[in-house]
N, C-alpha and C positions, 0 to 999 in steps of 0.2 A: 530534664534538660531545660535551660533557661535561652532566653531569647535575645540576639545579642547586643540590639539595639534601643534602644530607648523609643524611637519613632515606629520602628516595627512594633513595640509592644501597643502604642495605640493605637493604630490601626487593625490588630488582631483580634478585636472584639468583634464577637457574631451576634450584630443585626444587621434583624433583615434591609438589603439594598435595592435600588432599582436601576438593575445594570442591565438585564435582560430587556432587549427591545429588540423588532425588526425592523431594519433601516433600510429604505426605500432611493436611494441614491440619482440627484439629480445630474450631476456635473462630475466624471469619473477621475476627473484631474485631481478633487476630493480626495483622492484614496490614494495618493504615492505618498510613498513613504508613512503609510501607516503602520502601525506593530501587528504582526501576525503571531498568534500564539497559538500551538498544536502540544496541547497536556489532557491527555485521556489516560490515566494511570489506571491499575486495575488491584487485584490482591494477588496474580500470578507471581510464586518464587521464582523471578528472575527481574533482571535489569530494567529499570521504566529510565522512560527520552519524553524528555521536553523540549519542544524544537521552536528556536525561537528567531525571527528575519524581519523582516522589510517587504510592504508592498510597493511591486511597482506600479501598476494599476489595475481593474477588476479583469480587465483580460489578458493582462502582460504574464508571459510564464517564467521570467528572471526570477531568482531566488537569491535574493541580499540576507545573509544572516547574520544575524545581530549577536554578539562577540561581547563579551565585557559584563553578564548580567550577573547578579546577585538572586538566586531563585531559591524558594523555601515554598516548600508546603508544610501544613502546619495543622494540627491534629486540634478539637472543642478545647481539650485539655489542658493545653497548651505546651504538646511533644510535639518537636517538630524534623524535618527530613531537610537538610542540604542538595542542592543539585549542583554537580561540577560538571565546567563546561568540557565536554570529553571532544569537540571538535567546533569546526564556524558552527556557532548559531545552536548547537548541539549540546542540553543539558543533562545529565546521570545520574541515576540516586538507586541502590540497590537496598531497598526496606527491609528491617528489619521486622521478622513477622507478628513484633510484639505492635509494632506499628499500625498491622491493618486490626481493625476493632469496628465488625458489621456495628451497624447504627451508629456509627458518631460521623460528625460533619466535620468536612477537611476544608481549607481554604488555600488558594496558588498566590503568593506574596513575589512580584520581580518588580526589581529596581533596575533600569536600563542605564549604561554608561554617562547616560544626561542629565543623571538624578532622576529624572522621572519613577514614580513609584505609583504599580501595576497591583490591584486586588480583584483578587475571583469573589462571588455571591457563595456562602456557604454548602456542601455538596454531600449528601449522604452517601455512606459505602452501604450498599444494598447486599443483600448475601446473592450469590448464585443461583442457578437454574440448571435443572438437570437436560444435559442433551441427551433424548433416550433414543435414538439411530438416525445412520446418515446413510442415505442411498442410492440409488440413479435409473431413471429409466431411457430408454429410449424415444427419442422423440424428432419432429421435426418443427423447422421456426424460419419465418420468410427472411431471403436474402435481402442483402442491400441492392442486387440487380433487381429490379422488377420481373415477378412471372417466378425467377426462383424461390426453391428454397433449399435447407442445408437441414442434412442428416447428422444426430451426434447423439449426447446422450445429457438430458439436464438433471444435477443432483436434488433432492429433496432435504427433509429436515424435517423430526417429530420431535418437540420437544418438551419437560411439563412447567407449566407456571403455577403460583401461587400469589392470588389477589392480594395477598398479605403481604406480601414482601414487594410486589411493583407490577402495575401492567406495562411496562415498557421494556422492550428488549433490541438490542442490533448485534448485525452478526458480520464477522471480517474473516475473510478469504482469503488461502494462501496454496497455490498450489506450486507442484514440484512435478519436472517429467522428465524422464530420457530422453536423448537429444542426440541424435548420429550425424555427422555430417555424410556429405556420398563418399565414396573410397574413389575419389579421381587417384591420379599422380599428380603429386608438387612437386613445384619446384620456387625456385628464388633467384633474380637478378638483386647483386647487389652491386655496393661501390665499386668492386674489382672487375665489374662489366662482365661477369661470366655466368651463364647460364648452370646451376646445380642442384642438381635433389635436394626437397626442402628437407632441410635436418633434423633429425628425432624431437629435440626440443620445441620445434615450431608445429609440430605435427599430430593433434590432438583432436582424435574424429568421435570420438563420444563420453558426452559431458550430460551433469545434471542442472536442469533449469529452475531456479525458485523465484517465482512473482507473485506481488500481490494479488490479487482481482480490486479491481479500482470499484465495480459498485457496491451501490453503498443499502445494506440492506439493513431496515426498521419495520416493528410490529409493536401495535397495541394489542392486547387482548381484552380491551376496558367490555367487548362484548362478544365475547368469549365463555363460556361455561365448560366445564368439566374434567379441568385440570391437564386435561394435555391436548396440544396441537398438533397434526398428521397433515401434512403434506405441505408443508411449508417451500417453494418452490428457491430455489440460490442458482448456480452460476451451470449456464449451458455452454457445453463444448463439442465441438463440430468435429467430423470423419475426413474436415479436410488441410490440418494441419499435425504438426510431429508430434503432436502431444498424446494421442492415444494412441499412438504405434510401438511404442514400446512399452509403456510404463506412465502410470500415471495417481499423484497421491495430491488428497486435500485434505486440508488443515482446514478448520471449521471451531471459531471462537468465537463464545454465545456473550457477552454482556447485557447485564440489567441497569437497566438506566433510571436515574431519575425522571420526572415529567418534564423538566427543562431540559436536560441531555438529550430525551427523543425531541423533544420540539427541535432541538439545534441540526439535530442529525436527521431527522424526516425532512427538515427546508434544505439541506445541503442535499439530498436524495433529490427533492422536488425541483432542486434549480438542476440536477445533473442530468434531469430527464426532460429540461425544455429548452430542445436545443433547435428546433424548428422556429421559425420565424413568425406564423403564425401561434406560437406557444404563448404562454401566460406569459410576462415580464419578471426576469429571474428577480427574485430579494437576498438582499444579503443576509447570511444565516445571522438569529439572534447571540449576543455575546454575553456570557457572563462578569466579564471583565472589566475593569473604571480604570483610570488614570484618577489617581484621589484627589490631584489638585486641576482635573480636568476632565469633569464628568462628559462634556460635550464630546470628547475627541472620542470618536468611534474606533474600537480595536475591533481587528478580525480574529473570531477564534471564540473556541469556551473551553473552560475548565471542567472535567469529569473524575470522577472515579468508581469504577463500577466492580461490582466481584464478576467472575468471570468461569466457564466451565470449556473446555475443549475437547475435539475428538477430530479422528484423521480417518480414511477411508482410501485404500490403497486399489485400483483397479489396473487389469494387463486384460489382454486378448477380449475385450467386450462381444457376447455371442450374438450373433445377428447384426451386427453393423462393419459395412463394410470399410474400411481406412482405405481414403482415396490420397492414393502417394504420388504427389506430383515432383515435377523437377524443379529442383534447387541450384544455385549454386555453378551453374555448368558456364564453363567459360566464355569468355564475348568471343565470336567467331570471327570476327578481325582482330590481326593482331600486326601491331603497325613495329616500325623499328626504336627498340628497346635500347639501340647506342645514343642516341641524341633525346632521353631523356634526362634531365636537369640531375647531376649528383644530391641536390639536397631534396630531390623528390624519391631518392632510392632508400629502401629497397622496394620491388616492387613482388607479386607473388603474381603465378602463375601455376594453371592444371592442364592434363589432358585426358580428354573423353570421349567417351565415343557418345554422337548423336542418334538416338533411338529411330528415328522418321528416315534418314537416310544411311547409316551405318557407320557415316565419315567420324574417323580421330579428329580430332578440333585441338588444338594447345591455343592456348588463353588467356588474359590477366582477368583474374578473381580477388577477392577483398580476402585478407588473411583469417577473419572467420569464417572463413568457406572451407580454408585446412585445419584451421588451427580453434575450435568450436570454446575453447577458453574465455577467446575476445566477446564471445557474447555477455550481453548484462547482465548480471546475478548469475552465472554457468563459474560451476563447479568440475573438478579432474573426477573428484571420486566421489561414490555416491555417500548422501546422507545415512546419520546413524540409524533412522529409520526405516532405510529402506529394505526392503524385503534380500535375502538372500541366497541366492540357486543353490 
């Protein structure tokens, strides 16, 4: 494939850059409207996103996504991959596998709606690492009340490295669990003022939940010996929420990183973990990324691409921890006159329960994911293809 530009072709020459810095930020007003750029590709067959926006500033959590780019990753060789923008700010490129080729260096080419023209520092595809088991013990870990702590179970990770191919690794978390709402009775005031059973459609008590895990977890092995690592500690979850009551699966994916990818991704780790006052002063991760005709201007973000190995770990009925099942969901126990609420506030929903402590039926207004367990984020009707089947 050829390149379609004249200006893209000189700029596609791989030497070495110095884009990689850590920028110590005096005045945060600095940073609005900077380009934010989130492109971690991997060698997995399926779909890779480049998510490309707008800061508003280092603490603001608006998300401006930036609309209009020309995005190319681009292979030593000079074969290169398109990215269409598949939503705001949202770029797609589904590779083909002639494309990934461990040891050759990739580079991220966007040009934003303003001309401006965006180059990554060159990135080796590193081949994969084997994850050789995932598994969980029991454990316990101090509350955020003081004096407590919480009962659950924290997964592990053994995995093996080879010095030869990279001492850096991180690993991204994704779990999936059953999700029941309580079996009250709905009901539904609507426009026509009249109290009625909420309707089969609105009424949706057990759904599956898919979230990330937001932390962010990085390992060296530069002083490591013997090819595999045991006990590598990931993501604890606690006896006192719906996640281990039913059903519960992780998705567990290993990336090998270049030495700059972990540097990028241990400081975003190290600022995620200094959130006390007395902490070290957070930096902003280093970026591999230039502005060609404006080295100064700081982007947020770095470009990667790493091979990658996955594995999932499905757990139900954990023995010896007890599931503390508290109430949810249970109606406000006042309930005031539902004729003289505003038609463009309708409709409104409504349960009835009974109250454990005293025995009393209670009718209520509740929030429609209290019935209807769909409205929750990422909540699915029917379960994943991977989930296990009775």
């Amino acid at each position: 494939m050829k390149a379609i530009k004249t200006t893209i072709i000189c700029f596609w020459i791989f030497l070495p850059k110095a884009c990689v810095e850590e920028y110590y930020p005096e005045n945060q007003k600095d940073f609005a409207d900077n380009l934010v750029i989130h492109a971690h590709l991997t060698d997995l067959d399926q779909s890779q996103e480049i998510r490309i926006s707008r800061s508003g500033n280092l603490r603001g959590a608006e998300y401006k996504p930036e609309s209009g780019c020309f995005i190319q990753v681009k292979r030593e060789d000079g074969e290169f991959m398109d990215f269409i923008e598949t939503g705001p700010g949202i770029y797609s490129a589904k590779p083909d596998r002639s494309f990934i080729v461990y040891g050759m260096q990739y580079e991220l080419s966007i040009i934003t709606p303003d001309g401006n023209e965006y180059l990554s520092d060159p990135e080796t595809l590193l081949r994969p690492m084997d994850i050789d088991s995932i598994y969980y013990h029991l454990e316990k870990m101090v509350s955020s009340t003081p004096g407590d702590t919480l009962s659950g179970i924290r997964f592990y990770l053994d995995y093996s490295f080879d010095h030869e191919i990279s001492l850096y690794n991180r690993w991204e978390l994704i779990e999936t669990y059953e999700f029941q709402n309580p079996n009250y009775q709905g009901y539904i005031y609507d426009v026509d003022r009249k109290l009625k059973p909420l309707p089969d459609e609105l009424s949706d008590r057990q759904c599956w939940i898919t979230n990330p895990i937001r932390e962010i977890y990085t390992q060296s092995t530069l002083n490591v010996s013997g090819g595999v690592y045991r006990r590598y500690p990931l993501h604890f979850v606690s006896n006192e929420t719906q996640q281990l009551l039913h059903g519960y699966s992780l998705l567990v994916r290993q990336y090998t990183l270049t030495k700059g990818a972990y540097t990028y991704w241990n400081a975003m780790k190290n600022n995620s973990n200094a959130a006390g006052i007395f902490d070290k002063q957070p930096v902003l991760a280093p970026s591999n990324i230039c502005n060609i005709s404006d080295e100064d201007e700081y982007v947020i973000g770095y470009f990667s691409i790493s091979g990658a190995r996955q594995q999932r770990i499905f757990i139900e009925n954990v023995e010896g921890l007890e599931i503390v099942e508290k109430i949810f969901c249970f109606p406000k126990f006042e309930l005031g006159s539902l004729y003289y609420i505003s038609r463009d506030l309708l409709p409104r929903y409504l349960s009835r329960a009974t109250w454990p402590e005293d025995g009393k039926v209670y009718l209520g207004e509740v929030a429609l994911h209290c019935l209807d367990c769909r409205e929750y984020k990422n909540s699915e009707p029917d379960p994943p293809d991977f989930w296990p089947r009775n």
